[in-house]
C-alpha positions, -999 to +999 in steps of 0.1 A: -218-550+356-207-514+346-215-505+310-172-500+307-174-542+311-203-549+292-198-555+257-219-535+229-254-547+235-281-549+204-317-542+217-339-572+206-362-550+179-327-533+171-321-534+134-286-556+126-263-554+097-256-588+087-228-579+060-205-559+077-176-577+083-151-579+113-112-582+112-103-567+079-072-570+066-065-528+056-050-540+025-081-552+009-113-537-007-141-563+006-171-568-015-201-587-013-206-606-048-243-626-058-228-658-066-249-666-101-236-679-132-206-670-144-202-638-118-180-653-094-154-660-125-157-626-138-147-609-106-118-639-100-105-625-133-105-590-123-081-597-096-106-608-069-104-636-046-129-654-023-123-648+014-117-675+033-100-658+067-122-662+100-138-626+101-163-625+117-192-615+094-227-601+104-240-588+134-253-620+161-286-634+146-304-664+145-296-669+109-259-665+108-239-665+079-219-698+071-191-710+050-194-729+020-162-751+022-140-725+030-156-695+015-174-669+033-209-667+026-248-656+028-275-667+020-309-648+021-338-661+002-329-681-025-300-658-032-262-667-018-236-636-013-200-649-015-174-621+004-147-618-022-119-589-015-089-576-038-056-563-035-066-523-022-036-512-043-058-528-077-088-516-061-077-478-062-067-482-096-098-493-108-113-465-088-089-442-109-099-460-143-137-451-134-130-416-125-109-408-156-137-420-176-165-398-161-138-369-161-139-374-199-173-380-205-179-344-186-153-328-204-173-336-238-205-318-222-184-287-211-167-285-244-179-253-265-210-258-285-216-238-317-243-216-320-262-197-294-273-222-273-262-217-241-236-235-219-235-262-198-215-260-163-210-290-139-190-289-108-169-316-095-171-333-063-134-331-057 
């Protein structure tokens, strides 16, 4: 078999990523949310939604990911991480809500102090 037919291979001492997930939809943010009390709600409210497509999640391991009904979901220890996504449109204007914030928290540290001081100068990432 040429290595053009053979599909990605994963050494067996190979480390694996067991969240990525496959078969996005672009038009989502994906996020992986630790299903505790009262967590699950407060991202639903936000505009979140649990997944519940077919991706394939995780690279191939012994201890694959399940669902949980219909819901996509890990579990590692005594801990369960249910994928939840949101509307990439939302998502980007949260991102925007964020930056505006830091943006104004920076301009109060650049603003002009009184007295001899010194000055303060921080550069943005943009």
């Amino acid at each position: 078999m040429t290595t053009k037919q053979r599909k990605n291979r994963v050494p067996v001492g190979g480390s694996r990523n067991i969240l990525t997930v496959a078969n996005k939809d672009p038009n989502y943010e994906y996020r992986w949310v630790l299903d505790i009390p009262g967590r699950l709600d407060q991202f639903k409210k936000a505009g979140y939604e649990v997944v519940t497509d077919d991706n394939e999640v995780g690279d191939k391991t012994v201890d694959r990911h399940s669902k949980l009904g219909s819901a996509q979901t890990m579990v590692r220890g005594l801990s369960t991480l249910v994928l939840m996504r949101i509307p990439r449109e939302w998502y980007e204007e949260d991102q925007q809500m964020k930056q505006e914030e830091i943006e104004a928290l920076e301009a109060t540290m650049k603003s002009p102090t009184s007295g001899d001081y010194g000055k303060v100068e921080i550069a943005s990432r943009k």
